[in-house]
N, CA, C and O atoms as a GROMACS GRO file, in nm:
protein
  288
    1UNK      N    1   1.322   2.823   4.805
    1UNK     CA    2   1.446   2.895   4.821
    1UNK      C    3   1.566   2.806   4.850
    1UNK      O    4   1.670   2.859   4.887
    2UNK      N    5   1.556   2.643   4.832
    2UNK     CA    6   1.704   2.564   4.884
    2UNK      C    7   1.773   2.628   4.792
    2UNK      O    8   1.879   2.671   4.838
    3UNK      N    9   1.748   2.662   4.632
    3UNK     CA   10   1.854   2.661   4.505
    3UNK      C   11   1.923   2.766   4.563
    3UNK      O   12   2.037   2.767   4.516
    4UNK      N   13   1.898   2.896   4.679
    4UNK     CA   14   1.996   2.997   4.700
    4UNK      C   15   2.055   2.956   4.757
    4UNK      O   16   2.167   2.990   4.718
    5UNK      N   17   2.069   2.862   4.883
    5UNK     CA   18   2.146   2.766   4.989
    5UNK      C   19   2.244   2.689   4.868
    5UNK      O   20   2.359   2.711   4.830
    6UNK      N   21   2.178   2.624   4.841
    6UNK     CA   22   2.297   2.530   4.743
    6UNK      C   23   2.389   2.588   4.641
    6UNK      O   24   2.484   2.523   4.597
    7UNK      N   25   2.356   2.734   4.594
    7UNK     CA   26   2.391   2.780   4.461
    7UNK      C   27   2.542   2.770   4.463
    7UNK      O   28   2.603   2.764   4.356
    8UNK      N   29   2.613   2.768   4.588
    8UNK     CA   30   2.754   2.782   4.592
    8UNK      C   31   2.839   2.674   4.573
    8UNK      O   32   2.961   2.684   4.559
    9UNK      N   33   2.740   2.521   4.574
    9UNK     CA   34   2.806   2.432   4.615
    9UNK      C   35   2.850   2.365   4.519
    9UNK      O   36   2.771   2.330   4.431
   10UNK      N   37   3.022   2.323   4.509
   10UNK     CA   38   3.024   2.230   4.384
   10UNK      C   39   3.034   2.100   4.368
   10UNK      O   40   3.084   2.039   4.463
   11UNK      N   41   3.000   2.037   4.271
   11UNK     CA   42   2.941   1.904   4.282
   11UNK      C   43   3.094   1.811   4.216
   11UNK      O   44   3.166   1.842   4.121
   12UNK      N   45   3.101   1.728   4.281
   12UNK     CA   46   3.218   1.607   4.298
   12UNK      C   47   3.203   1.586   4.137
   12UNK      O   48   3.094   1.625   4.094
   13UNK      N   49   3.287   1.533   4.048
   13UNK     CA   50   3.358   1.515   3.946
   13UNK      C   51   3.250   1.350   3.931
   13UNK      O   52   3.230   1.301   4.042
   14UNK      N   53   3.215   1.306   3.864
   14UNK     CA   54   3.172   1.185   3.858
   14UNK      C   55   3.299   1.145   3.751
   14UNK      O   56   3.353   1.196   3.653
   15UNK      N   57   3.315   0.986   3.857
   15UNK     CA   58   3.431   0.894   3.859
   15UNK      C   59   3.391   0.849   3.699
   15UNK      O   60   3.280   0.862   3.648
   16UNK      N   61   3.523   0.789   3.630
   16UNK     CA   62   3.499   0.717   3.526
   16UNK      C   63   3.482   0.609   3.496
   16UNK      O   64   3.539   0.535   3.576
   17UNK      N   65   3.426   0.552   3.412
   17UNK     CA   66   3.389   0.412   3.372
   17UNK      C   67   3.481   0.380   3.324
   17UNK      O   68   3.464   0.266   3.282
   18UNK      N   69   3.592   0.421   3.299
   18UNK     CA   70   3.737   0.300   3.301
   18UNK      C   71   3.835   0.254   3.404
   18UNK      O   72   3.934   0.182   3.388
   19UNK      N   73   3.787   0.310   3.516
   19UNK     CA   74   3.799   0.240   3.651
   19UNK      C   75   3.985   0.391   3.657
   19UNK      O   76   4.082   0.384   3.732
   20UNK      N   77   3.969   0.448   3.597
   20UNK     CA   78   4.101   0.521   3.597
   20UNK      C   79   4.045   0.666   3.766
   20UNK      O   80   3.935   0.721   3.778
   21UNK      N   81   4.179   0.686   3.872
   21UNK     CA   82   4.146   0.752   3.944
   21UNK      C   83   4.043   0.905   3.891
   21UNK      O   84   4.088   0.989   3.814
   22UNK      N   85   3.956   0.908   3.929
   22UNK     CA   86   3.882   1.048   3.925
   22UNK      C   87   3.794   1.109   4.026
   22UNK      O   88   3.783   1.070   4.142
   23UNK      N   89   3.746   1.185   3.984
   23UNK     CA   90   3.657   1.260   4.054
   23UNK      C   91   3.712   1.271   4.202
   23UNK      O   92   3.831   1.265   4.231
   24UNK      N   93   3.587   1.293   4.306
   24UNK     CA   94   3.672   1.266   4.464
   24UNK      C   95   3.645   1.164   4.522
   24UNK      O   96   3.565   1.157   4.615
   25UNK      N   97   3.712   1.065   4.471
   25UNK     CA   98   3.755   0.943   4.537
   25UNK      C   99   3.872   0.960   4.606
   25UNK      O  100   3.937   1.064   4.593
   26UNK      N  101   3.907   0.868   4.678
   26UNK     CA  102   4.059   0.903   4.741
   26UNK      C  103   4.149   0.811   4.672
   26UNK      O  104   4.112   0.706   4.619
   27UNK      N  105   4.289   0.862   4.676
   27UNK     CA  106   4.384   0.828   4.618
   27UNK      C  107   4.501   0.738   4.692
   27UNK      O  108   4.601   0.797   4.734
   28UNK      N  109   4.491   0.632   4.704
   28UNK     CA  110   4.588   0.540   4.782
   28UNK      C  111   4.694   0.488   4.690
   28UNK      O  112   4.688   0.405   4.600
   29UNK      N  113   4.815   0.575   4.746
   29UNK     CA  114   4.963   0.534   4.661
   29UNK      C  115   5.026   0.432   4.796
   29UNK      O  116   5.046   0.479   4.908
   30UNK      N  117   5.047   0.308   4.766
   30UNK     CA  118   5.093   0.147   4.853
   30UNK      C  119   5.215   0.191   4.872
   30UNK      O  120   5.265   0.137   4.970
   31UNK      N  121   5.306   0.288   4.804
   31UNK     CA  122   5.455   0.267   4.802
   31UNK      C  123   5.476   0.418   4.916
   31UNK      O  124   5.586   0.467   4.945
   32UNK      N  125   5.357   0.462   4.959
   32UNK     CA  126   5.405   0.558   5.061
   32UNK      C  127   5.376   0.526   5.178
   32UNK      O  128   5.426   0.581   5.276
   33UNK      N  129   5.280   0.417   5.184
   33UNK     CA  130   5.247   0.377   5.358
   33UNK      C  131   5.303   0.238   5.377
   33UNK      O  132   5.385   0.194   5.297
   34UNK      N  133   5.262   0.169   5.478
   34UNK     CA  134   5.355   0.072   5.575
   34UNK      C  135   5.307  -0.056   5.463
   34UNK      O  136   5.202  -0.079   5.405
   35UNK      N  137   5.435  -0.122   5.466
   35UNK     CA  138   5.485  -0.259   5.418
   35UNK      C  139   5.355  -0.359   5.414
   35UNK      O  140   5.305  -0.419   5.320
   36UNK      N  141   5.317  -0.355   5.564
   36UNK     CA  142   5.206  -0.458   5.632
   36UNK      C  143   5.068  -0.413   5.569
   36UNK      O  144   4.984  -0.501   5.550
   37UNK      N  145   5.046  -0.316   5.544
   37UNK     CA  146   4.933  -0.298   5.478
   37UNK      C  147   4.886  -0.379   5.365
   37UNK      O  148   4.960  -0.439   5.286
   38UNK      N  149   4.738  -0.376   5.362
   38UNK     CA  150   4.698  -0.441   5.281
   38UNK      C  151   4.606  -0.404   5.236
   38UNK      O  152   4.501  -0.466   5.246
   39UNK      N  153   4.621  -0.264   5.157
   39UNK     CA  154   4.520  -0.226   5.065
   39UNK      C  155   4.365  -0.310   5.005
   39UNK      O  156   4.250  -0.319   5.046
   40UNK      N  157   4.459  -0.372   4.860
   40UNK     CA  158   4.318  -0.461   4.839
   40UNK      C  159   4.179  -0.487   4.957
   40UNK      O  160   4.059  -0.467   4.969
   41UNK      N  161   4.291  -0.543   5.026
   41UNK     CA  162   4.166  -0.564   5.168
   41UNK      C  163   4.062  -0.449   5.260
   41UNK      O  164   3.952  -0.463   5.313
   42UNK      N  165   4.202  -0.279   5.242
   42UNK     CA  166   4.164  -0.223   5.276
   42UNK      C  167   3.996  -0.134   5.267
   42UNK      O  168   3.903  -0.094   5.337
   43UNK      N  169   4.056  -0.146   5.100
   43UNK     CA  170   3.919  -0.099   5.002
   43UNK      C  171   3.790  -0.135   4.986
   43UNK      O  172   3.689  -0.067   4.966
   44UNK      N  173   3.818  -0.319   5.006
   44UNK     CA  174   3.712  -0.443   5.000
   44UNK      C  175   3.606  -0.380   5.157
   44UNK      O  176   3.485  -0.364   5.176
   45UNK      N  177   3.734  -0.359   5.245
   45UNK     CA  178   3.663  -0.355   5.406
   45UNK      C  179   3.561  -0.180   5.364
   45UNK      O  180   3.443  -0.165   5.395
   46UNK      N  181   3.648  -0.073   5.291
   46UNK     CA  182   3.583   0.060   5.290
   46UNK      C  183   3.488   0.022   5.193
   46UNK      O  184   3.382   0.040   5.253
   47UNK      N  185   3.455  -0.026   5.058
   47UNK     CA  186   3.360  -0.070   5.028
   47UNK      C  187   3.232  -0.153   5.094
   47UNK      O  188   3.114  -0.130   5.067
   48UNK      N  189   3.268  -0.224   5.159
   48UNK     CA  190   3.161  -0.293   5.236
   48UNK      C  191   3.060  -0.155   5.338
   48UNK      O  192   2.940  -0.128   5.337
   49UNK      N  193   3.164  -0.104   5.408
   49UNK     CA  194   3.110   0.001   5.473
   49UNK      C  195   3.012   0.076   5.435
   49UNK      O  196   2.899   0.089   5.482
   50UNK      N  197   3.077   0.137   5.323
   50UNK     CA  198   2.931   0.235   5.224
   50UNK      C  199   2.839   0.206   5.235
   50UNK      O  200   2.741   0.262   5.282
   51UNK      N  201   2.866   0.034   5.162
   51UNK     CA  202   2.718  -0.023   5.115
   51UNK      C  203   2.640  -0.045   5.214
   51UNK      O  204   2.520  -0.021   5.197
   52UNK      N  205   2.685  -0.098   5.342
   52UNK     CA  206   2.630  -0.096   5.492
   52UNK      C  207   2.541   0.024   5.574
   52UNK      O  208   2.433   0.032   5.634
   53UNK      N  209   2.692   0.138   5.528
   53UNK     CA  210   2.603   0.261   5.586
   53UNK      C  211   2.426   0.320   5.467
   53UNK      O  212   2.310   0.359   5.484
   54UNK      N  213   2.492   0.298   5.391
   54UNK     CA  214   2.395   0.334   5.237
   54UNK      C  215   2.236   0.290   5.299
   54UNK      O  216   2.140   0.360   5.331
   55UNK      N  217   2.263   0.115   5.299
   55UNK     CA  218   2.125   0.021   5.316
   55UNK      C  219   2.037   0.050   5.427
   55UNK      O  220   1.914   0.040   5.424
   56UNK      N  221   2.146   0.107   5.579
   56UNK     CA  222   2.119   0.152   5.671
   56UNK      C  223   2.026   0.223   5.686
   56UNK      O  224   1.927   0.207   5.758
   57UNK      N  225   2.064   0.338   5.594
   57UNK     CA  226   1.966   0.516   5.598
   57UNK      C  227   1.850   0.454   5.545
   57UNK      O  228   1.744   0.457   5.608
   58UNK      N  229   1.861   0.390   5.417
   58UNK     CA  230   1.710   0.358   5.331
   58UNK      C  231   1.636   0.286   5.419
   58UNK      O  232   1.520   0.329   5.423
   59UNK      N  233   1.657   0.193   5.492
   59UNK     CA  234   1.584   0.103   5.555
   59UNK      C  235   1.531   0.183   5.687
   59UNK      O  236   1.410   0.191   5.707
   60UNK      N  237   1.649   0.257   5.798
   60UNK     CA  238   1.584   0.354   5.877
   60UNK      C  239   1.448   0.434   5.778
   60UNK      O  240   1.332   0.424   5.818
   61UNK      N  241   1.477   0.498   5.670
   61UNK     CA  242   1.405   0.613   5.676
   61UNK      C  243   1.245   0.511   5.599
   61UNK      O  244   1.139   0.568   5.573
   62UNK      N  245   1.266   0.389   5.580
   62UNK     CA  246   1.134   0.320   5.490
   62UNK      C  247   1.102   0.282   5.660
   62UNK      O  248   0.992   0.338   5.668
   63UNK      N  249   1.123   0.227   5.791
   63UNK     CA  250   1.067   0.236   5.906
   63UNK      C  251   0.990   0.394   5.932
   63UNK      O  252   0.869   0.412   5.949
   64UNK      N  253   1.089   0.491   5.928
   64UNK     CA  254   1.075   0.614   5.997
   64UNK      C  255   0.909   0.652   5.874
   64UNK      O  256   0.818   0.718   5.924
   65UNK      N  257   0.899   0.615   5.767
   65UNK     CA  258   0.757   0.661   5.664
   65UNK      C  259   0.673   0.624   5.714
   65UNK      O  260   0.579   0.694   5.752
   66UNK      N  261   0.684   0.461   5.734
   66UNK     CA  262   0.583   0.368   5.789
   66UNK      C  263   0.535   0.399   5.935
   66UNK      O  264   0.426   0.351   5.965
   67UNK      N  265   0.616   0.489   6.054
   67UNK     CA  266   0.598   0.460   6.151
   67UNK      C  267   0.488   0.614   6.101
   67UNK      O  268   0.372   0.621   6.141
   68UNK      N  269   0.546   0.715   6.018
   68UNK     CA  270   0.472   0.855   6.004
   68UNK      C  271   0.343   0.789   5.957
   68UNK      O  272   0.249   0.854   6.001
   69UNK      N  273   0.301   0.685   5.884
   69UNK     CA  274   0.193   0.614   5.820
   69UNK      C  275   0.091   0.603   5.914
   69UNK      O  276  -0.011   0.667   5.939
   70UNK      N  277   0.138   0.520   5.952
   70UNK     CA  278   0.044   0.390   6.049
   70UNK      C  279   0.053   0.488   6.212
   70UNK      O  280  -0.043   0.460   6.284
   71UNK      N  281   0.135   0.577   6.266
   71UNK     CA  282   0.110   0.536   6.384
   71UNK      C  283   0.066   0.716   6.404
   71UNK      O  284   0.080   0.770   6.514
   72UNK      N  285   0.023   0.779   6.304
   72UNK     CA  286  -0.051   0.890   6.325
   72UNK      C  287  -0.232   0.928   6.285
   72UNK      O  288  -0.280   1.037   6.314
   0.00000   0.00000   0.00000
């Protein structure tokens, strides 16, 4: 029964392969926020994050199998 839980939900736009803004990514216009900013960097730093949080979950949840494995 998840498909009745989910049936409502709509699914994010997958981004394009010509690197052009889409789907729900966020949209950073440079000429509306502060001078000092530094985007490029900003993105590099929110990219890193993902991939950080991403590796995080997989690696918790390949412990959390192994511990359901071995220690029951």
């Amino acid at each position: 029964m998840p498909w009745i839980l989910l049936s409502g939900v709509k699914r994010a736009k997958p981004r394009p392969k010509d690197g052009t803004p889409g789907g729900s990514r966020m949209h950073i216009d440079p000429k509306e926020g502060h001078p000092d900013m530094d985007y490029a960097e900003h993105m590099a730093t929110y990219k890193m994050f993902c991939k950080f949080t991403l590796w995080s979950v997989i690696i918790i949840a390949v412990i959390m199998a192994l511990m359901a494995y071995f220690l029951t």
